[in-house]
C-alpha positions in Angstrom: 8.5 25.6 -8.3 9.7 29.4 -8.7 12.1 28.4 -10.7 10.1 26.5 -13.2 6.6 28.8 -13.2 6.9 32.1 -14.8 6.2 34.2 -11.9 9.5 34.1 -10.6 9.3 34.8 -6.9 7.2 36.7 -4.3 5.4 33.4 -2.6 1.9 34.9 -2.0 -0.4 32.3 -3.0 0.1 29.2 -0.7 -0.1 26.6 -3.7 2.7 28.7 -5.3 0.4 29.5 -8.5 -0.9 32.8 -9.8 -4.3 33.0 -10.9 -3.6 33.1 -14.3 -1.9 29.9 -13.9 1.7 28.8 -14.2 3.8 27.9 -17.5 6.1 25.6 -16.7 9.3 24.4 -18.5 9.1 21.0 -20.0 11.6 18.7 -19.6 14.8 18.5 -22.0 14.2 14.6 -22.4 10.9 13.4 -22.4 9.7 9.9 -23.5 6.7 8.4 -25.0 4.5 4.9 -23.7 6.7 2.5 -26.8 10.3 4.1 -25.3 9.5 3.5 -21.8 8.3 -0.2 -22.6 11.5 -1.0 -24.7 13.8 0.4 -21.8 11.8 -2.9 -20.0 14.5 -5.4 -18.9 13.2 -8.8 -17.1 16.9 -9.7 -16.6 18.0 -7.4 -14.3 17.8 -8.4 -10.2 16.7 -6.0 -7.6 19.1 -4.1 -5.7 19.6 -5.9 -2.3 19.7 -2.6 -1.0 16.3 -1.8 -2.5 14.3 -5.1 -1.0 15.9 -4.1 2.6 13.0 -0.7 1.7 9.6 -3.0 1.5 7.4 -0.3 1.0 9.2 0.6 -2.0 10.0 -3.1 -3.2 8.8 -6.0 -4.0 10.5 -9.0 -5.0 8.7 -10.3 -8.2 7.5 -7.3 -10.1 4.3 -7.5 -12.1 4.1 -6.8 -15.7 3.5 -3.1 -17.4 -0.4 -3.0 -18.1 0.6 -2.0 -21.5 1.8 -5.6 -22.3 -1.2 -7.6 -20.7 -4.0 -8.3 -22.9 -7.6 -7.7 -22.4 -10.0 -9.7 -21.5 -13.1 -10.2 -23.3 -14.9 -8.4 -21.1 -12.5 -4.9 -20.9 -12.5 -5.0 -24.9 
């Protein structure tokens, strides 16, 4: 976090944030809701490696909520 707030160093305040609040470096790539839905591939199986973790993994994965439609009553 020192690295990325513009205090530099020090580590007085427990949370790691001065109280005029931090600036923090944004990332170099950064991607937007219709980017991260077209990287979306159904095709691809799980890592066997992955499903061995279940609290990370799941077999069957759901849909994004961006590509479910509403119902009547959520409109």
């Amino acid at each position: 976090l020192r690295a990325l707030s513009d205090g530099g160093g020090g580590g007085s305040s427990s949370s790691g944030m001065s109280s005029g609040g931090a600036k923090y470096k944004l990332a170099e790539h950064r991607y937007g809701r219709e980017e991260m839905l077209a990287l979306l591939c159904y095709s691809k199986e799980t890592p066997s490696e992955i499903l061995e973790i279940p609290p990370i993994a799941v077999e069957k994965s759901q849909k994004p909520l961006a590509l479910i439609p509403l119902s009547e009553e959520e409109q």
